[in-house]
N, C-alpha and C positions, 0 to 999 in steps of 0.2 A: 876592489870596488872603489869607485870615488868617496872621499871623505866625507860629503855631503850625504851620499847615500847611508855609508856606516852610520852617520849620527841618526838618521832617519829611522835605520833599523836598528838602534840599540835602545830609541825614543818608543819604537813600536813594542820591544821586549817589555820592558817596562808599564808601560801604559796602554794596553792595546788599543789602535785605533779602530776606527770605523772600515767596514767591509769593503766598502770605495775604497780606500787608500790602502788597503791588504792588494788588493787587486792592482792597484798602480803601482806598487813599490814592485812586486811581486813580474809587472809587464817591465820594467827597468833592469830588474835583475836579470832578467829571462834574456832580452837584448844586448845587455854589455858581455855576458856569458858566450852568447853568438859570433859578435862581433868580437871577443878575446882570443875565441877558436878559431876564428877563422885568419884572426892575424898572426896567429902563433902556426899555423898552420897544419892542424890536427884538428881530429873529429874523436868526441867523448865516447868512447870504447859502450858497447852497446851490453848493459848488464843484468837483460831481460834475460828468465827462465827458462831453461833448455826443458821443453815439456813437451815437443811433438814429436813421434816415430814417425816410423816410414808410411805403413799405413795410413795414418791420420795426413801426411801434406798429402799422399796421393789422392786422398778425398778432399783436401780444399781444395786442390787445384779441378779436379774435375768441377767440384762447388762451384768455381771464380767463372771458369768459363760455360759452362753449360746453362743457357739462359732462353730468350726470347728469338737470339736469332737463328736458330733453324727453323722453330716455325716461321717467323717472320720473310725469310730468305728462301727457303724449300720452295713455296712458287711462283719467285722471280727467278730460281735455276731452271726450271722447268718449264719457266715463258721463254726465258732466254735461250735455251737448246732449242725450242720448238716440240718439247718432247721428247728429246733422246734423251731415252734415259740410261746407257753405256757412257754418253756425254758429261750427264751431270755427274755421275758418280766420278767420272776422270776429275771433274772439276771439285769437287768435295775432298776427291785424293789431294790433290795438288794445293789447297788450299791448305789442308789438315800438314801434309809436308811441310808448306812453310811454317807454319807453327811450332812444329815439333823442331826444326832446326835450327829456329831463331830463339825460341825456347830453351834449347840444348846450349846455345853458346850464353844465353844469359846466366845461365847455372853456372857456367864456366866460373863468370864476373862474382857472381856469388859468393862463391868459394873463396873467391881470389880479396874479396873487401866486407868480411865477415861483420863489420861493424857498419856497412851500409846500406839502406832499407829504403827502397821505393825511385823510382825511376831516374825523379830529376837528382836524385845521390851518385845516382851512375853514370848521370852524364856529367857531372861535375867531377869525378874520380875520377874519369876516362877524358873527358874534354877540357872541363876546365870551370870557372865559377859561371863567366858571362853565358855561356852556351846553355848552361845548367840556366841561369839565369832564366833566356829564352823559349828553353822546356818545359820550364814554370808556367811562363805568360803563354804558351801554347795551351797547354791541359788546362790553366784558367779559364780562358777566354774562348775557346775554341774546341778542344776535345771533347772534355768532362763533361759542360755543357749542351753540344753538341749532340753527345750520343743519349745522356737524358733526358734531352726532351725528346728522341725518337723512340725512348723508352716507355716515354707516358702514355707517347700513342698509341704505339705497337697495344700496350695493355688496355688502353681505351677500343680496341683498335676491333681486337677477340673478344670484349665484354660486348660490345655493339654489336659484332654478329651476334652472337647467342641471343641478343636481344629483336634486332629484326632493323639493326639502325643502319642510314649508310655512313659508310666509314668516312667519309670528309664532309657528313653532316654535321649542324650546328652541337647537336647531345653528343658524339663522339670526341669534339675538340672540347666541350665543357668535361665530360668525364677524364679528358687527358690533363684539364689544367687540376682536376682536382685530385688525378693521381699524384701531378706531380707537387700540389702544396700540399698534400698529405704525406708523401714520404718526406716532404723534408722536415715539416711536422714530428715526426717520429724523429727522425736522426739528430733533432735539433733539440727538442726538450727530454726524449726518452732515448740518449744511444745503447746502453743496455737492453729495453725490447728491442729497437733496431736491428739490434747483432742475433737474437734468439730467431726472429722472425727470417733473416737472413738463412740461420743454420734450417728451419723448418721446410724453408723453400728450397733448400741444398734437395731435400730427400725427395720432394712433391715433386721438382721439378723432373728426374728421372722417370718416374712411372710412365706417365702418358708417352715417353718418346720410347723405354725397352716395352711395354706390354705393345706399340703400333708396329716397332720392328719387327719385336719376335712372332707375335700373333699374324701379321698382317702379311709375314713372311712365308709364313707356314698358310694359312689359307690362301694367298696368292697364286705360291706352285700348287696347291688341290686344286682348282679352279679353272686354271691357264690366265688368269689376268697378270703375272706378273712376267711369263714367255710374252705375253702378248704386247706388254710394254716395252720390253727390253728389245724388240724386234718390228716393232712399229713407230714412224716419227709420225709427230701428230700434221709438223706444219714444215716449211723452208723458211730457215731462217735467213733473212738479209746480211749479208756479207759472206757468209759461208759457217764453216764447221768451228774456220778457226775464229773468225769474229766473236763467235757465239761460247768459245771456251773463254776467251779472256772477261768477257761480260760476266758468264755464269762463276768463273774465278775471283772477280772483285767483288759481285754479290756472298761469296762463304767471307770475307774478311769481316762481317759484321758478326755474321754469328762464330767465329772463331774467337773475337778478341777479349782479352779479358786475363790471358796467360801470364802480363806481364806484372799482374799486380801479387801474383803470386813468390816471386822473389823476394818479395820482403817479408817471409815466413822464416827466412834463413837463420835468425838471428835467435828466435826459439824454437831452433830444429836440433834436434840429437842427432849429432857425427853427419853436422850441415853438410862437409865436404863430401860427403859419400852420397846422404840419403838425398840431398836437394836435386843433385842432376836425375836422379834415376824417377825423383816423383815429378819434375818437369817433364821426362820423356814419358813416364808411363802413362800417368794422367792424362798430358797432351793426346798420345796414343787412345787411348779409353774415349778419352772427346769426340776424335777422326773417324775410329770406330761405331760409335754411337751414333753420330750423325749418318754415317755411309747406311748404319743398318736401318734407321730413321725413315731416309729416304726411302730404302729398297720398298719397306714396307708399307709404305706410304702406296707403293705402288702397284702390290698387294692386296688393296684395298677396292679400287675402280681405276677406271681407263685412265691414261697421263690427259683422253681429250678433255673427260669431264670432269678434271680437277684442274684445270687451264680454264676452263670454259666455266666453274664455278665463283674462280675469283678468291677475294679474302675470304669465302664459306667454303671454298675445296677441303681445307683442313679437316674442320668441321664435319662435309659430309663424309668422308674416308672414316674419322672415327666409329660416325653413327652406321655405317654401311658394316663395319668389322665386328661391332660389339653391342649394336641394336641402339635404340631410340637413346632411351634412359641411361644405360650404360655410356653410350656417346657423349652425352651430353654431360657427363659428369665429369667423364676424360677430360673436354674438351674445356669446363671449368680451374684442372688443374693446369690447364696451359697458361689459362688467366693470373692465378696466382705464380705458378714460374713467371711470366713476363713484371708481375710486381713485385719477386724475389730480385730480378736485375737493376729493376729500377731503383730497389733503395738499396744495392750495392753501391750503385754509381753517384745516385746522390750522397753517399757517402763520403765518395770519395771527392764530391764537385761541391763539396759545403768546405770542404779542408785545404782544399787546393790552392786559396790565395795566403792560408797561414803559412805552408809550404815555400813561397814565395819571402813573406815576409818574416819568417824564422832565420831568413838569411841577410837580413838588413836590406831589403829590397825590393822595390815596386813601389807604391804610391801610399805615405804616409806608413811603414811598416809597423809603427809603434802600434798603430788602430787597429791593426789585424793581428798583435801577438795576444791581443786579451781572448785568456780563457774563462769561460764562466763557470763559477764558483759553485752552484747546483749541478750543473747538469756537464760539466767538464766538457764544452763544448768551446770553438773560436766563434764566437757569437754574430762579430761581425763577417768574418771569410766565411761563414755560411748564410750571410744575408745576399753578399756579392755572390756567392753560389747559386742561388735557388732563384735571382732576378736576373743573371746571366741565361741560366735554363729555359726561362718566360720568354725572354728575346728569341733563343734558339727554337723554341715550340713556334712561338709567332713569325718565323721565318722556316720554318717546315713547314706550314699550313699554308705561308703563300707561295713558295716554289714548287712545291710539288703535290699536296692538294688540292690546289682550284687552278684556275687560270691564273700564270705566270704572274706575282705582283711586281717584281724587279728584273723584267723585263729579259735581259741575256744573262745576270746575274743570278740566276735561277739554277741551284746544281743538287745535287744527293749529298745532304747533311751527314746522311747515315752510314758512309760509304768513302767520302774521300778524307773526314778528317782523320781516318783510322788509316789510312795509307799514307796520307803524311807523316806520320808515325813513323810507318816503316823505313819513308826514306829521311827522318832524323836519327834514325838507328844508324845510318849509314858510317858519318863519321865518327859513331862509338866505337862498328868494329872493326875504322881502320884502323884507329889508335892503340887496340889490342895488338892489329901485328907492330906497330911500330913501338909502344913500351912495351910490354909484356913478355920479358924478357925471361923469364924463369920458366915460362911454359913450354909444353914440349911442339913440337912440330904440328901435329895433329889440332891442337887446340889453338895455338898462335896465328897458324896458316889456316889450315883447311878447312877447319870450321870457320870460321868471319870469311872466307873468302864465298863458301857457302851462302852464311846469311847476307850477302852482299849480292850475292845473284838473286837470293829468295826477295827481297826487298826491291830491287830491281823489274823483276818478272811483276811484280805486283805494281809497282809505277807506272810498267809496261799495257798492262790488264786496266787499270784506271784508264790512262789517253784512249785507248783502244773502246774502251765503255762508258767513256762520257766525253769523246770529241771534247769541241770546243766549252767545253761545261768549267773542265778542269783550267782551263785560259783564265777563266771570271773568278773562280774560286779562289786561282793563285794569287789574284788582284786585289779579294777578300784579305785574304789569309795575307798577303804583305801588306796592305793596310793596318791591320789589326796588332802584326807582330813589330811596326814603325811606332806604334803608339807607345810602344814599350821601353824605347830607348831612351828616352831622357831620364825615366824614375830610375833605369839602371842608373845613370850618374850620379842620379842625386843617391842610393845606395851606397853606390862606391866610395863618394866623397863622404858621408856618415860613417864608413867602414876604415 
């Protein structure tokens, strides 16, 4: 450490100072420590607790991903087919496929950099600082954001039906702003309940989707409503069969995502190199599963027309139609709470996301975003930028796509492409696998990234295909946003 600093803290042994200056000595040390490693050119060997089995990641991961967006997504697959439902189910495969094998090769990554935890560590281990850099200012400003303010709604979105509201009425977007200043509420003074209320919602959030599958499945075939779905289309969809897969395919990318935050369990995972890949596939697996049986039974319940033709209440009525009034409507309670299990996952992780940034001497004033607070161990600031990032992204959900268009061409699905952008900045992660990753065998070096290179592709593919010129304007957004980021990297760099 600097000289200046050593007296400073030999002055504070001695004399304790005041809690302000604990905390600024304490964001000094934190910084030069960063910036040491990162010039020395290592990362501080990770010397967290090996406390998870096999079984326990297999249930975070199911936990991480299993959330709001099957209900939410289930009847936009089913507007989009027009009703096939052989269709949607093809597209719920094919979605759940990519997961599981973009999935499968992140395990790989896992294994392979035992000491690295959470996305932008992987694309700096695989790419490089600036790239990682950019990955940052993406899930800042753009992902994390993004997906939780469709989170607030989604959950405003199901509390409003059960209540009698319409969904892009005034009470809907009040109940959405106050989900979302209430989870951050939570993650920001209490992360402790945060995390409990999290695990509660792991468990809540299954029932309502296995009791609609298995039940709904099983009365279906007694019935004939579920032959009669699978062999009836409701409507013709424009473009054809195959229009209608790539659409119904981009829509599962929201309720699939969420796998990749499960890789950083690795590091307190027991015999990680074994159990990590097998609880990414199986779990993923379990997810694909869930969802596939999800749907079927959904469909089990009444016609594909009159859950098309019910709107955001189709859900809703399936329930009450499978399990009576009361019973329905309790189900359909727990859906509410699953959609606010997701949301303060993500605000979790969209309150953390610029410390993320600024833990690596970089983005705009880094010093201001390394402070932790002293109660409630929280980056106090990088979750104020979080939770007014998310305002922005709500208040730009609400006018692109529930009312009349407020920005005019610049109007696209928040909920939907910033997650496929994702997939293709995965892209040059696993080329750089076949090209270092030299110790691996054939199978993992090649065939798999060549894999998650097509799956990421197909899904670029399914985007253009399902929002035309949407994705034009987006890209417009989205490099505007990621321009703004380039000078704080300089000034990083020259600090570093």
């Amino acid at each position: 450490l600097p000289l200046a600093l050593q007296n400073r803290l030999s002055k504070a042994l001695t004399f304790p100072p005041a809690s302000h200056t604990i905390v600024k000595i304490r964001r000094e040390v934190a910084a030069i420590c960063v910036t040491s490693s990162k010039k020395e050119g290592f990362i501080v060997e990770n010397s967290m607790q090996k406390r998870y089995g096999l079984f326990t990641a297999i249930s975070m991961v199911v936990g991480i991903v299993i959330g709001s967006g099957v209900f939410f997504k289930a009847e936009k697959i089913l507007t989009a087919t027009g009703g096939n439902l052989p269709l949607g189910i093809l597209a719920w495969a094919i979605g759940g496929l990519i997961m599981i094998i973009c999935a499968y090769m992140f395990s790989i990554l896992a294994t392979r950099y035992a000491h690295v935890n959470g996305l932008v560590d992987y694309a700096e281990a695989l790419v490089g600082k600036r790239y990682a850099y950019y990955m940052g200012w993406f899930t800042t400003f753009i992902y994390f954001p993004a997906m939780t303010s469709v989170l607030a709604w989604v959950s405003a979105r199901y509390l409003g039906v059960l209540c009698g509201f319409d969904i892009t009425g005034g009470p809907v977007m009040v109940l959405a702003c106050l989900f979302l200043v209430g989870s951050y509420a939570v993650n920001a003074l209490s992360p402790i309940l945060a995390g409990k209320f999290q695990v509660a919602t792991t468990v809540i959030k299954l029932i309502p989707l296995l009791l609609m599958g298995i039940v709904g499945t099983i009365v279906g075939l007694a019935n004939g409503t579920t032959i009669e779905n699978f062999t009836t289309v409701v409507t013709t969809v424009e473009g054809g069969n195959g229009h209608a897969l790539f659409t119904a395919v981009a829509a599962t990318a929201f309720a699939y995502e969420g796998w990749i935050i499960a890789t950083s369990i690795n590091a307190e995972l027991k015999n990680a190199r074994r159990n990590l890949p097998i609880a990414l596939v199986i779990g993923t697996l379990i997810v694909a599963l869930t969802y596939i049986l999800y749907y079927i039974g959904l469909s089990g319940s009444v016609s594909n027309a009159e859950i098309m033709a019910g709107g955001e209440a189709g859900a809703k009525l399936a329930f009450e139609k499978i399990f009576g009034r009361a019973a329905g409507v309790g189900l359909f309670v727990l859906v509410v709470v699953s959609c606010l299990g997701t949301l303060n996952g993500l605000m979790l992780a969209a309150t953390r996301s610029l410390y993320s940034v600024a833990a690596r001497g970089n983005g705009p004033k880094p010093e201001a975003f390394l402070g932790i607070d002293q109660y409630t161990n929280m980056p106090a600031n990088s979750a104020i930028v979080g939770v007014l990032m998310c305002a922005v992204w709500l208040t730009y959900f609400y006018g692109a796509n529930l009312t009349e268009g407020w920005f005019g061409p610049f109007c696209f699905d928040s909920s939907e492409l910033p997650i496929i952008t994702l997939y293709a900045l995965y892209i040059p992660m696993f080329l750089n696998v076949m090209r270092r990753e030299k110790e691996l065998n054939a199978f993992h070096r090649y065939v798999m990234p060549v894999l998650s290179i097509v799956c990421c592709i197909f899904f670029c593919v399914a985007a253009v295909v399902s929002h035309g010129k949407a994705v034009l304007y987006y890209l417009i957004v989205f490099a505007v946003i990621m321009a703004l980021a380039i000078p704080f990297y300089r000034q990083g760099k020259e600090k570093t």
